[in-house]
N, C-alpha and C positions, 0 to 999 in steps of 0.2 A: 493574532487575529486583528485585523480592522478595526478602528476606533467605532466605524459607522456602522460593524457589523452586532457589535457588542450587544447594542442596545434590542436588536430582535433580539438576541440569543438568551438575553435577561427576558425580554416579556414572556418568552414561551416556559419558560420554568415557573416565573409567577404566576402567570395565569392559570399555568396546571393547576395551580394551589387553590383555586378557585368550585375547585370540582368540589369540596365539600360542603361549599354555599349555595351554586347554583344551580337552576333548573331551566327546562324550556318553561316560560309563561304560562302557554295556553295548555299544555298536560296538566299543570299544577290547577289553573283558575279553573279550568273545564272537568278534571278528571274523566279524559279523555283518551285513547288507546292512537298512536299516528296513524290507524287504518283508517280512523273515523273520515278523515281529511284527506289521506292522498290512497292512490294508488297503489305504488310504490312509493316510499319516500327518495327525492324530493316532490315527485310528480305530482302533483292534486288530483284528487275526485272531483265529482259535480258539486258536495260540500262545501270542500274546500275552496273552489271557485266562487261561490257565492260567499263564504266567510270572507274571504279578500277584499270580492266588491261590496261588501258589507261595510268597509273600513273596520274589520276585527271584532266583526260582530254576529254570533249566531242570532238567527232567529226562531223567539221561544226557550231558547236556553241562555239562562243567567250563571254566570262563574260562581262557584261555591264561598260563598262570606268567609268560611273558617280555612280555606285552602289560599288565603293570598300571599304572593309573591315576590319578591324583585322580578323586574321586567326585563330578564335580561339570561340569554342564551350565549352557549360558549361552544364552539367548534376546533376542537384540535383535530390537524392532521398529519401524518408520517407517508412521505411520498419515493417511490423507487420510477424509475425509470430507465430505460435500456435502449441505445440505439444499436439498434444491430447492422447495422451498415459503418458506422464508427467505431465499434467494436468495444462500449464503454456503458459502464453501470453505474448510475448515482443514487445512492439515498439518503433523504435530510427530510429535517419537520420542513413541510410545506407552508403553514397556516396557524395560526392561533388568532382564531373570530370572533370578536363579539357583536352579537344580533343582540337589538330592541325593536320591536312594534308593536304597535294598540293604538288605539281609539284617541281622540282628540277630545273630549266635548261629547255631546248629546246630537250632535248634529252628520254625523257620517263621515268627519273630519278624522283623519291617519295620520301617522310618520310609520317611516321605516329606515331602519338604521344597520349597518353593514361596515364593520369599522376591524382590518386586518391588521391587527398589533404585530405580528409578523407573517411575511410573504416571500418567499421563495421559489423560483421556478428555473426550470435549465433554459436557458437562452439558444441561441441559432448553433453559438461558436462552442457547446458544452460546458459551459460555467455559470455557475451560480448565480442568478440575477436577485438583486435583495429591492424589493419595493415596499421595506414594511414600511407600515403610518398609511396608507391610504386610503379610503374610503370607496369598498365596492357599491355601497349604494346607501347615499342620505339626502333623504328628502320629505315633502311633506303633502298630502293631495288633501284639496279641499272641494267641496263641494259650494259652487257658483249661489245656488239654491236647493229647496228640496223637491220643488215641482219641475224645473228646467231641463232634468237630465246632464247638465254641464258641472264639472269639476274643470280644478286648475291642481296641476302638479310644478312645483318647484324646486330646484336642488340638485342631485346627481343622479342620475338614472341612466335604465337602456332607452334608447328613444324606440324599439320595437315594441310593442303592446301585445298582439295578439299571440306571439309564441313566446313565453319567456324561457329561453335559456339556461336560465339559474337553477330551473326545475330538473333539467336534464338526468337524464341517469348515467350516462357516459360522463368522461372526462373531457371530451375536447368538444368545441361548440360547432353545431352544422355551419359547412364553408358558405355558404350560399347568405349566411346571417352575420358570421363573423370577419369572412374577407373584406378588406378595405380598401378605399379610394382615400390615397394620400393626396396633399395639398398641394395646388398647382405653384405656391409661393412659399420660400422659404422664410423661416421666424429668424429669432436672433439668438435662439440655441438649437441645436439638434431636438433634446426632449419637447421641447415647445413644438417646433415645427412636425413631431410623430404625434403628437397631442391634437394637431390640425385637421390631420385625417380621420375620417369616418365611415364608420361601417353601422348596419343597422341595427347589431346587438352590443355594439361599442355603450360605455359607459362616458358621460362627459358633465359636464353644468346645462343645465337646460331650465326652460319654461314647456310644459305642453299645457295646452287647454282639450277638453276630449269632452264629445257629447255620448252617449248613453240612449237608447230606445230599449228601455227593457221590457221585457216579458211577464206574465203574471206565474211565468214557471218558477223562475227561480231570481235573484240578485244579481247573478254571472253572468244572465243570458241575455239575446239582444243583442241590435247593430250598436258595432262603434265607428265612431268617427273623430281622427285627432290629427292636431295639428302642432309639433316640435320645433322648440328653436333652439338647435344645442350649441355653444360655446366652446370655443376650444379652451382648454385646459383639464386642470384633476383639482380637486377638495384630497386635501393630505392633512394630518398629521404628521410631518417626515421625518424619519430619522434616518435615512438617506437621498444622496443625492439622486438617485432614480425614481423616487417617490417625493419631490421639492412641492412643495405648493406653487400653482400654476393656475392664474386666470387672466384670460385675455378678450379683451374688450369688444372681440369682433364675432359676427356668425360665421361658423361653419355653412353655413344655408339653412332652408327648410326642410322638414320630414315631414310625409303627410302619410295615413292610410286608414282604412276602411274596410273593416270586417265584420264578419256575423259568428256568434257564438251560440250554439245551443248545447247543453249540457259538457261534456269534454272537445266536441268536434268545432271547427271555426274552416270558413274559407275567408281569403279576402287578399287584399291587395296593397302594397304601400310604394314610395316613392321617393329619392332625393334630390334636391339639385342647389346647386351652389358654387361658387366659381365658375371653373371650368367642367366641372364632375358633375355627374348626374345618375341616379339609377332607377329602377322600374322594376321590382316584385312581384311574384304571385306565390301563395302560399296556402297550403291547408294539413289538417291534421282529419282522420277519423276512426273510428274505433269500429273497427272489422265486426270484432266480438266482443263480449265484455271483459277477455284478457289480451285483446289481441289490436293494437295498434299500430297505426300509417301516420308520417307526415313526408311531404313535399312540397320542395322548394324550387323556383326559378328566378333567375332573372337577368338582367343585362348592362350591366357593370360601364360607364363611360370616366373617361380619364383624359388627360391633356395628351398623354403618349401613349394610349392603346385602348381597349373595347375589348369584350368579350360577356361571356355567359358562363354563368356559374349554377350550379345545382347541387342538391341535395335532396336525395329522398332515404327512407330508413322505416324499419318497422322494428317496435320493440312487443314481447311476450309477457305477462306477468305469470309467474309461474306459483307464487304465492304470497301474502303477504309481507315475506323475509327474502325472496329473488324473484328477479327481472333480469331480462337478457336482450339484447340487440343487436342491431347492425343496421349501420349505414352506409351509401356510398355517395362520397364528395370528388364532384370534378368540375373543372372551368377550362374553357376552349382555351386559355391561353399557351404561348409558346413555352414551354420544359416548365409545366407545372403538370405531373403526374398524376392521375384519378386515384382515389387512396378507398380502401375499403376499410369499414371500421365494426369491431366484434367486439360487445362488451359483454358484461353480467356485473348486476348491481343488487349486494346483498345489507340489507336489515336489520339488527337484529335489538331490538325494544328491550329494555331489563330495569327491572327494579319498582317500586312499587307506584301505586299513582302519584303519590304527591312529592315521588322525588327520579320521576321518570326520566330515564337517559336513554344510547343508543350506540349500537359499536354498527360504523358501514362499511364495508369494504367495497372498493370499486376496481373492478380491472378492464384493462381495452391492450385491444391488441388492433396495430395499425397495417395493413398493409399495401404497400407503396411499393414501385417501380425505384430503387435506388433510398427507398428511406422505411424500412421496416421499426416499427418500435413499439415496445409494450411497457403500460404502465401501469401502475399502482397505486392507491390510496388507500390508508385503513386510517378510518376516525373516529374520533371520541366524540358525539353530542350528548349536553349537556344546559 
């Protein structure tokens, strides 16, 4: 084995070892069931939502004095994957995560912390791509004031706001959010110069500043309006060379958008431009019924060597508080990029008592594509 493989394949057995110390935080501090909070896990409720824009904070309810915690959540996964057009099966630990967030102060002040001791995922060519050490999201939001409506976030983040991604129940992220506009100039490495490109659920070094008009409904609701300036680079701990630490001194350009949130539903609109790239968005999500949800996506993608239009629309079902199920369909007008249908089910299942509450998920999709069929797998241990 690799020298530079070595080191995931150590974190992921140490940190198993961890599973008799740790918990998620807020089951512990809250004695609280993950229905209280989402949907489906990962998805949020209207709760949940306002817990976020809380900065980790309910209102009216104070964490249990005799139930405290280390602040710190663990994500093992075991991932399969099949291309059925290659004619090849892989499966290997995908993940071993560790999650921190809470509260800063008295003042609405956060961090959130996203930090994958090892990372694994099949690449274009069917091998192994290792990114452990890198940082899916750390950063810190602060609030400007407490009468202004304005925070300031800083760190690594998605620069999308109103749909976040991470919540997903499926495995693969809607095209319309995560296809990207590469950089019309080349860096002075390869990874550098794929670090340049951006997409609007892409993760990078940023600053956003974002205003708030909220509601007397709830914490969550209310227009936003922000304004990103993401960085090319990554925030890594690396312990390979595909996960190096990477910061470069210049913008990517600006992200701007604007939407309105009431309870889980939001419309609204965002926008990028920079270099020679630029794109234009519209986006909204709403809840049919109280288990039955829409979101879609448009928009119009500009590049130094081509243009086009991407989409995404998708409805997922909550069938209970232990399964969710969906489908989407992603396409972009561009030349031999095939419209791909996507079919998931994303199952639950909460065990153990409150103050040492865990979770096994399993997640399955099945992808179907013109020349690229593939179904995959996740089952995880949270903790």
């Amino acid at each position: 084995m690799p020298h530079r493989h070595a080191w995931a394949v150590i974190a992921f057995f140490l940190l198993g070892g961890l599973e008799l110390a740790a918990t998620p935080q807020f089951a512990r501090q809250y004695q609280l069931d993950c229905s209280y909070c989402h949907v489906a896990p990962p998805r949020l409720n209207e709760r949940g939502l306002a817990f976020l824009a809380n900065g980790y904070r309910f209102e009216g309810i104070r964490p249990m004095p005799s139930h405290s915690t280390v602040p710190v959540a663990v994500w093992n996964t075991f991932d399969v994957e099949a291309r059925h057009s290659a004619d090849f099966t892989k499966g290997f630990p995908g993940r071993v995560e560790i999650l921190s967030s809470g509260p800063i102060g008295g003042r609405g002040a956060a961090y959130f912390i996203e930090w994958r001791a090892l990372s694994l995922s099949v690449g274009g060519n069917g091998h192994l791509v290792n990114r452990s050490g890198r940082f899916e999201d750390l950063f810190v939001r602060i609030p400007v004031s407490s009468s202004s409506g304005l925070s300031l976030t800083a760190g690594q983040f998605r620069a999308l706001n109103q749909i976040d991604v991470s919540q997903r129940l499926g495995l693969s992220e809607p095209l319309a959010f995560s296809s990207s506009l590469p950089s019309a100039t080349a860096a002075s490495s390869s990874r550098l110069t794929s670090l340049r490109a951006f997409s609007p659920s892409g993760r990078q070094p940023a600053v956003r500043l974002e205003y708030q008009q909220r509601t007397d409904r709830s914490p969550g609701d209310g227009w936003f309006a922000g304004v990103t300036l993401p960085l090319a680079g990554e925030l890594t701990i690396p312990f390979t060379d595909a996960a190096s630490f990477e910061l470069e001194g210049r913008l990517k350009g600006v992200f701007v958008e604007a939407f309105r949130r009431s309870g889980t539903n939001t419309f609204g609109a965002h926008a990028f431009a920079g270099d020679d790239r630029r794109l234009a968005s519209l986006a909204v999500t709403r809840d049919l019924t109280p288990r039955f949800m829409i979101m879609a996506a448009a928009g119009r993608f500009w590049a130094p060597t081509s243009a086009d239009m991407r989409f995404s629309v998708g409805g997922e079902y909550t069938v209970s508080r232990a399964l969710a199920a969906g489908i989407r369909y992603d396409d972009r007008t561009a030349p031999n990029t095939p419209a791909a249908v996507l079919l998931y089910g994303n199952v639950h299942l909460p065990f153990g008592p409150a103050a040492f509450r865990q979770a096994l998920r399993l997640q399955i999709e099945q992808r179907v594509q013109r020349r690229g069929h593939t179904t995959a797998l996740a089952l995880s241990h949270v903790f």
